[in-house]
N, C-alpha and C positions, 0 to 999 in steps of 0.2 A: 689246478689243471694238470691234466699228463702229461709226459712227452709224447706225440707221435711216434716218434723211434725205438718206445722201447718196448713195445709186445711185438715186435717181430723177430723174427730169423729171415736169414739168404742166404740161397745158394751161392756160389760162385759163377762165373761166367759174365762175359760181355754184358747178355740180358739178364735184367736184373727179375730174380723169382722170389718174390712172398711169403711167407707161412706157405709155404706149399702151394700157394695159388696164385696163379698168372694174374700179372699187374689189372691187366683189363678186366679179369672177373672182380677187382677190390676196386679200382676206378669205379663200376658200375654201382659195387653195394657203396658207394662214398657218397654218387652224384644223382643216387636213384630219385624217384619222383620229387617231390620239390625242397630235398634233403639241399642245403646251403651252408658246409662246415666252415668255420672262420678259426684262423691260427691267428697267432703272433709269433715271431723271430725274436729266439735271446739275441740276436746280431743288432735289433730297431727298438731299443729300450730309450726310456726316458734319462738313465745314469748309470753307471756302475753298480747299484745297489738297486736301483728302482725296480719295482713290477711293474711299473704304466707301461704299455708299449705303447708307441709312436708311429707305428702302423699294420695294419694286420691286413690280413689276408685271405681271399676266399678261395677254399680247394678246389680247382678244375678235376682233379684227379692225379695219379699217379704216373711219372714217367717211366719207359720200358727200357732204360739203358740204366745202368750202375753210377753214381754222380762222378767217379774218374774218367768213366767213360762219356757221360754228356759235353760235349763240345760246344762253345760258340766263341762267335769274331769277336774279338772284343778290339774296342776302339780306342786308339792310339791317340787320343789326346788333344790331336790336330787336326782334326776331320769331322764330317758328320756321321751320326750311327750310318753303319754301313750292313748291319743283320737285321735279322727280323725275331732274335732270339737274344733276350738278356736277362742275367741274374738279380734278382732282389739286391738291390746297393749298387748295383753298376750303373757310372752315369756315364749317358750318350757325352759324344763331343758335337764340334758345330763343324764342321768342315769335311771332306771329302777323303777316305782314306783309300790309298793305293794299295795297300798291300795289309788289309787287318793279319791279328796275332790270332792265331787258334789258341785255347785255351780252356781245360776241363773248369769243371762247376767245383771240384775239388779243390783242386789248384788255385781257383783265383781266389775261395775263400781263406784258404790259409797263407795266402799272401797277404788280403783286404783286410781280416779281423784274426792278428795273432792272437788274442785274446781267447776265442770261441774256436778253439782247434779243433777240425775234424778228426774221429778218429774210426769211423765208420764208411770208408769207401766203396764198399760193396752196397749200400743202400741206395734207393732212388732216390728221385728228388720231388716234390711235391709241384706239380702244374697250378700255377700262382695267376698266369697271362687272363687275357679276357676270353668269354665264351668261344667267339672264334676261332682264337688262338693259342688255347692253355700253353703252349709250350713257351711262348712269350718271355714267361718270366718263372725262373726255378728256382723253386729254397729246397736246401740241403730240410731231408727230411728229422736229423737229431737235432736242428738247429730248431723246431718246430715244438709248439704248445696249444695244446686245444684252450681256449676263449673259454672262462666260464661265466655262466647263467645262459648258455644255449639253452632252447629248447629241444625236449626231446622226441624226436622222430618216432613216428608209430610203429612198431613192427606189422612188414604186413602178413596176410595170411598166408603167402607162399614160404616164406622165411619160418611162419610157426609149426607147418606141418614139416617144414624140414627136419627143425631141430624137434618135434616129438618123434617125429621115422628114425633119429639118430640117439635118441636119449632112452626111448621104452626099448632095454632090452632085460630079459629074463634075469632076476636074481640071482639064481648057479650061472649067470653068465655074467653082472656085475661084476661077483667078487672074485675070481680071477683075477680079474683086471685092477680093483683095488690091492689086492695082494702081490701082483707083479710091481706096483708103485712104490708097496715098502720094501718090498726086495730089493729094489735100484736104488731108492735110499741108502739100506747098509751097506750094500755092495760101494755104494761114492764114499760114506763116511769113514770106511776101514781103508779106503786112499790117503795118507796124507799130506798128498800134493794136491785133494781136490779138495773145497770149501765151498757145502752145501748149507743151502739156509737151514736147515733144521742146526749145524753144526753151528753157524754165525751167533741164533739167538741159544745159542745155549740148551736145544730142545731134543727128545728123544721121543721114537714111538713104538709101542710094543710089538715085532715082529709079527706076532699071533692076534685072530680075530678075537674077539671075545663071543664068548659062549653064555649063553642062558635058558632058561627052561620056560618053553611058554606052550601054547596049546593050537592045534587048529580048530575053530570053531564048525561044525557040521553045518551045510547050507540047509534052510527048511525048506519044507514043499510047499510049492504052487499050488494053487488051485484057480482053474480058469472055470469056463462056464457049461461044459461038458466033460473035463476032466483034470487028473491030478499028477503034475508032473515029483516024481519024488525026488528027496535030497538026493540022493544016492544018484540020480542022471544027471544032475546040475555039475560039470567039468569046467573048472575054469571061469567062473561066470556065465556061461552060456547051454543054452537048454534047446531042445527040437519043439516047435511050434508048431507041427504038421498036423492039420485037422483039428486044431483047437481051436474054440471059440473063447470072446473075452466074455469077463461077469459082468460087462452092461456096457454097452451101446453108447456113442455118445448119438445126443440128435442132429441130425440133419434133413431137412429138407427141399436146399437147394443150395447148389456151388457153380462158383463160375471160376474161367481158365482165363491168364493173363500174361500174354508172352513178352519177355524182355527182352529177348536175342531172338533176329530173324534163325529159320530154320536154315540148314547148311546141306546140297548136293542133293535136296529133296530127299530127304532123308525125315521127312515129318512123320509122325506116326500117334496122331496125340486118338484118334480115336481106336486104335489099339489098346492102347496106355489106358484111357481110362473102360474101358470094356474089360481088360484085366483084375483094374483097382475096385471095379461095381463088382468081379466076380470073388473075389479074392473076400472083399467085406462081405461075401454073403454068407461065405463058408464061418469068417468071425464073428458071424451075429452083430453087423453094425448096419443100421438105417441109409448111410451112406450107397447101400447099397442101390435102394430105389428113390434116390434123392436126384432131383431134375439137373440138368446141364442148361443153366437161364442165359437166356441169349447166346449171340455170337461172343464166337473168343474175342480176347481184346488185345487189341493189337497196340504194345506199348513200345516199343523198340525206337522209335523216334521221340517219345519222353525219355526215355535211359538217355540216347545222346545228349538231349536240351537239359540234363539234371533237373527234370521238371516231373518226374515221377507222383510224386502224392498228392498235387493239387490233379494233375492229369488222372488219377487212382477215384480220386472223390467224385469228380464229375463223370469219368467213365462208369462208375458204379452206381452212382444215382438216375443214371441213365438206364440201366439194365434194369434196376428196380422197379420206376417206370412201365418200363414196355410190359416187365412180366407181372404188373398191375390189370393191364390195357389188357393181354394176350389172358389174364383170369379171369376178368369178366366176360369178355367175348366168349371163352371155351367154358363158361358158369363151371369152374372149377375153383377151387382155394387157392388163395394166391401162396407161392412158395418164398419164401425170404431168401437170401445169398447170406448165407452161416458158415462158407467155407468159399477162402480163394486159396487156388491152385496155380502157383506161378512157377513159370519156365523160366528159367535163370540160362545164361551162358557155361561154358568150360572154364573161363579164365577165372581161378579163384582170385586173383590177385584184385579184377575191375568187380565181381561179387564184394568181397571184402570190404573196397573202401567206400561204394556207394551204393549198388542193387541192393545187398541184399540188408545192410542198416536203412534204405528210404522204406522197402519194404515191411519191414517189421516197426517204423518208424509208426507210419501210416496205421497199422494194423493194429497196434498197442495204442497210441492215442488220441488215432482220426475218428478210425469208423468202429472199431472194438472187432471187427470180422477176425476168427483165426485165421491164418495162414501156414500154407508148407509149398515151400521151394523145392524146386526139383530140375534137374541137372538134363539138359537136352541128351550128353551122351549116355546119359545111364537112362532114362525113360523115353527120349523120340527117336532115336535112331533105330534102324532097320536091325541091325547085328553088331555085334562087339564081337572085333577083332579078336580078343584073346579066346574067347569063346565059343565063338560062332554060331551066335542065336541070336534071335530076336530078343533085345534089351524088354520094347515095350511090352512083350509081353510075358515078361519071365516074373513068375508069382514069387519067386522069392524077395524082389527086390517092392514088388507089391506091400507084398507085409511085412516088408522094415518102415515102409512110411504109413502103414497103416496104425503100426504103435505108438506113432507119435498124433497122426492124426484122431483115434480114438482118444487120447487123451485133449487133445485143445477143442474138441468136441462136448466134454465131461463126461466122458464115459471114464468105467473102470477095465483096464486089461486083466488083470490079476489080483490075488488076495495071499500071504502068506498064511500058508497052516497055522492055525492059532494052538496054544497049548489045549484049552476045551475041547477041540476037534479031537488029539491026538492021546487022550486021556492024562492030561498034565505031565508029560514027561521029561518038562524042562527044554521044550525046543518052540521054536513058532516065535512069535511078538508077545512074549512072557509077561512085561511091563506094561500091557495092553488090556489084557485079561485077567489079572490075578485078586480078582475080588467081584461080585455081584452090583450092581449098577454103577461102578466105578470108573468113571468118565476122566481120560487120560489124554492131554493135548501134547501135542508134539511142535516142539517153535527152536523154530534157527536163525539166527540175526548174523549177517556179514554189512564192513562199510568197506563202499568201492570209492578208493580216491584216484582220483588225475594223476595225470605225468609231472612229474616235476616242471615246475616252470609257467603251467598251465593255469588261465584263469576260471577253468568251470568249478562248480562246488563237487561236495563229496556228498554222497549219496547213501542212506540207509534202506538196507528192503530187510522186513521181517515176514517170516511164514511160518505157518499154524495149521496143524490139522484138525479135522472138525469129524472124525468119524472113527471107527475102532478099528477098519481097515488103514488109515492112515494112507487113504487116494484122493482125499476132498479139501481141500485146501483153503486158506483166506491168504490173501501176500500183502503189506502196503509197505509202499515204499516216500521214503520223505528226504525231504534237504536237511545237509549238517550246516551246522554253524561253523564259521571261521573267527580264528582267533587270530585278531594283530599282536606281531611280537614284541611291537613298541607301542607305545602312547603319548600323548602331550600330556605336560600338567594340567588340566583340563580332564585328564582322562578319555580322550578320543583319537582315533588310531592316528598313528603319524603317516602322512602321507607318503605315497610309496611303500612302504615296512612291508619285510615279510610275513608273509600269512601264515600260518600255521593249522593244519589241516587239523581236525577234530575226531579221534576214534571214539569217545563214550558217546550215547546215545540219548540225548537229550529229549528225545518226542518219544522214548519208549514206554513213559505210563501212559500218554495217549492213545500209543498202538496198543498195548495191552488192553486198555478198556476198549475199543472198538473189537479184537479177539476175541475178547468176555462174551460181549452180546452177541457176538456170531453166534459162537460157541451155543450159548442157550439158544436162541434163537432157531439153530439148527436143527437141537435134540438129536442127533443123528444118535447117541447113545440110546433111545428110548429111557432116558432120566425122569422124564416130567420134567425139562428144561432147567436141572440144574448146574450149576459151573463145574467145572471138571476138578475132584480129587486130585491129580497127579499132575504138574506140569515139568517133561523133559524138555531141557532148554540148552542147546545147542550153540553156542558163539565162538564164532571165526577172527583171525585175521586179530589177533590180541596181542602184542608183542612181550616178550618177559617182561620190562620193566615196568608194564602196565598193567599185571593180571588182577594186582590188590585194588588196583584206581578202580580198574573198571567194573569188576564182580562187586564191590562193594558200592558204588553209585547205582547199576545197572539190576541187583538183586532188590534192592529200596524200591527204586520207582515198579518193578514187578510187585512187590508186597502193598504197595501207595495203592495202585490199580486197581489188586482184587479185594481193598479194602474200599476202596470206591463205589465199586460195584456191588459187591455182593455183602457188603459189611463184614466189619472187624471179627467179627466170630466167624470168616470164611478163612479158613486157613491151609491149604492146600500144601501138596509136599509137593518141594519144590527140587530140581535133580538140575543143576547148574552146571553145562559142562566145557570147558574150554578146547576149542580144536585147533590144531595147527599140519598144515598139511606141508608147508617147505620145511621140514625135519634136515638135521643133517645125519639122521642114523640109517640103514641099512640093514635091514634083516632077509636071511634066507633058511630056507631049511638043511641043517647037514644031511646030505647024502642023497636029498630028493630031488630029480629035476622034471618040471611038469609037461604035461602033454602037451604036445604042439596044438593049437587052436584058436587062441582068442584071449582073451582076459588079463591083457599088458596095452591096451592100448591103443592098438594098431588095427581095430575095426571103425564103426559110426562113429566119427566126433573126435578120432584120431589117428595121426597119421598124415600118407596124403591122398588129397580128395577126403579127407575124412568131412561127415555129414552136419551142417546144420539143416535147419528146417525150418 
């Protein structure tokens, strides 16, 4: 376990200041939602030598005085407690005191435990007391150690857009800032009155970045379903959409709206909002456009409260299905299915985050199978934004950002990369796609997502496979990993209680293979005559160094078991196995380029803050 004390700094002064931030801002991130940190005191140990502690402690939070500067009565031996405020180790007396001793939180512990010297005055002290009254009871906060086998706390989504609004900044602007870090290194180490760790373990680092020779890759062209946006406009990742249609449509034939957060100041605007979204899809060639509005909106805002959302989701939806049953045969028209909900979510990412918007997708993915896409009352119902001064609902731009995603959970196609064929092979486009006559080329990514530490859910496997030469059409499945106990009985069966041991190789992957197989044929989207695909690029995440031989070499077998399965031993397919890793500790930038201000670090849809799910 750590010390509490020692990732900070403080200022000086009476009141006691933090890492640069005021006690009450780190109280809140300590004691936020049902965050319950537990210490233990080197002062409450089992012995001299022992690790057991003998009592520990739960953090109320941070106090706002310096621990010289914390004060209380402390009782004279012959009296009863006389304050409302005592240290960890302080015992009350029985009797009534006339005149208690003042006496800082400093001071009494280096009288009470010569042993456990303070030597950090300036620090606060950690609020120990009960909910009521944190102050109750204070430990010196270097005397403190975090408990381990806590569970670890979620981050929530307010915290993650922070820290990506403070981490994505521009490459010519990283390194600076890494070069200024080795500067103040040799600058300390050519002191030798000062002893910097690189000096301690004996380490040095090269003043100068290192330099290498590499390439930038040219972006290909788009092609949507009226025109072709070329490399050469593509800046940054991001390209002008105006007037373009997508290469196909997903279907729609009926959607219904479902609001989570009551509307604010009458400020509603939803049929603006979607008179915008029908006009907006018409311009992209999506069905959506003349797709019904089934029944009344539905009014969920009292599920949200009751956390009773997706059984409330089922029945309110089976209900609309119903009537627009009832309302088809009276108007002898075709009845419209509900293939698209559209829900209104609140502002507060943080109450989105931990419930709305996972019961949402909960529902969506394993209730009823309907897509869905969220949408933020102040960016889509409200009358005008502030910063702007327009009308939100109806501003088409903000239309066809959720129409790109909407088209997609739809099965339509937005887009198709220029293929080398198109451009007369000139080495640019989805090259590995096309380079040969009926050569059916699959593309699969496999990542495992494990739990928090501490955590009893399983790990979980998803693999995805495309099924088309565009590489738009997809198959995903997703399965449970096995857990491995770290111990056993002689017997051979887990010892109880034992640590689990979470499982990165992929034990159901000749499974999912052979169900990809048959997609795959099954689909023909190559026009093969339904047969398995030549080429498989394969894609695997999340592989740590010391595992890359374990797992390409169990995980490449059961791909080879597979298509030997299916398609027999004389199916032999070239296989392109690729390792990825995305938490890198390297850094690269271009010497002397610094790119256009626009986009393409992060800081639009999906990061940032406010940054977009859907």
């Amino acid at each position: 376990p750590g010390t509490v004390a020692s990732d900070y700094s403080v200022v000086g002064g009476e009141h006691a200041k933090v890492g640069g931030a005021l006690v009450s801002a780190l109280t809140r991130k300590l004691t936020e939602g049902t965050r319950r940190l537990r210490v233990m005191s080197r002062h409450k140990m089992g012995g001299p030598r022992s690790n057991t502690p003998t009592m520990t402690y739960t953090v109320r939070g941070l106090d706002a005085v310096r621990a010289d500067k914390a004060f209380f009565a402390e009782a004279c031996g012959r009296c009863a407690p006389c304050n409302a405020t005592r240290v960890a180790g302080a015992r009350p007396s029985s009797e009534q005191c006339e005149s208690p001793h003042r006496i800082s939180v400093f001071d009494w512990f280096g009288r009470e435990f010569r042993s456990f010297p303070l030597r950090r005055p300036d620090l606060p002290c950690l609020c120990c007391g009960p909910q009521t009254n944190p102050r109750k009871l204070l430990l010196p906060l270097e005397l403190a150690s975090i408990l381990p086998g806590q569970p670890q706390q979620e981050v929530g989504p307010d915290l993650v857009a922070e820290m990506i609004t403070q981490t994505c900044i521009w490459p010519h602007e990283r390194m600076p800032l890494i070069e200024s870090v080795v500067r103040d290194e040799y600058s300390e180490r050519a002191d030798p009155a000062k002893t910097t760790t690189s000096k301690a373990f004996d380490m040095s680092v090269a003043p100068e970045l290192v330099k290498t020779t590499g390439r930038v890759l040219e972006p290909c062209s788009m092609l949507y379903g009226n025109q072709k946006v070329e490399g050469r406009d593509i800046r940054n990742g991001a390209w002008n959409l105006r007037s373009t249609a997508f290469q196909r449509g997903g279907k729609c034939s009926g959607f219904a709206i479902v609001h989570c957060e009551p509307p604010h100041h009458g400020s509603f605007q939803a049929g603006v909002f979607i008179e915008t979204l029908r006009r907006v899809a018409r311009e992209r060639n999506m069905p959506l456009a003349g797709a019904r509005l089934i029944g009344k909106e539905i009014d969920a805002c009292e599920a949200v409260r009751q956390y009773d959302l997706e059984p409330f989701l089922t029945g309110a939806v089976k209900e609309l299905q119903e009537e627009e049953e009832r309302n088809a045969q009276r108007e002898r028209r075709p009845k419209c299915n509900i293939d698209l909900i559209i829900a209104v979510i609140g502002d507060n990412a943080g109450q989105n985050g931990r419930y709305v918007y996972p019961a949402l997708k909960r529902w969506s993915h394993t209730v009823s199978g309907i897509p869905s896409q969220c949408v933020q009352q102040k960016k889509a119902m409200y009358k005008s934004d502030q910063r702007r001064d327009k009308m939100m609902a109806s501003d088409p731009q903000y239309a066809a950002g959720l129409l790109l995603k909407i088209n997609l959970k739809l099965g339509g196609a937005n887009a198709f990369a220029e293929t080398p064929t198109q451009i007369g092979r000139q080495g640019r486009g989805i090259e590995l796609m096309h380079d040969g006559p009926n050569e059916g080329t699959m593309v699969c990514g496999l990542d495992v997502h494990h739990p928090a530490a501490g955590s009893s859910k399983p790990s979980y496997a998803a693999i995805v496979a495309s099924l088309d030469p565009q590489c738009v059409r997809f198959k995903t499945i997703i399965t449970e990993q096995g857990q491995i106990p770290s111990e056993r009985t002689s017997s051979g069966r887990p010892t109880p209680g034992a640590v689990v041991q979470r499982q990165e190789i992929v034990g159901s992957l000749e499974e999912s293979m052979k169900s990809l197989f048959r997609d795959f044929v099954s689909a023909d989207c190559w026009r093969t005559g339904g047969r398995p695909p030549k080429r498989i690029i394969f894609f695997r995440d999340g592989v740590a160094h010391n595992q890359f031989e374990e797992v390409t070499r169990q995980e490449i077998a059961q791909i080879r078991r597979a298509a030997d399965a299916i398609c027999g031993e004389a199916y032999k397919p070239q296989l392109i196995f690729i390792v990825t890793q995305m938490r890198t500790k390297a850094r690269f930038a271009i010497q002397g380029v610094a790119p256009s201000k626009g986009g393409g670090k992060g800081g639009g849809k999906g990061g940032g803050k406010g940054g977009g799910k859907g």
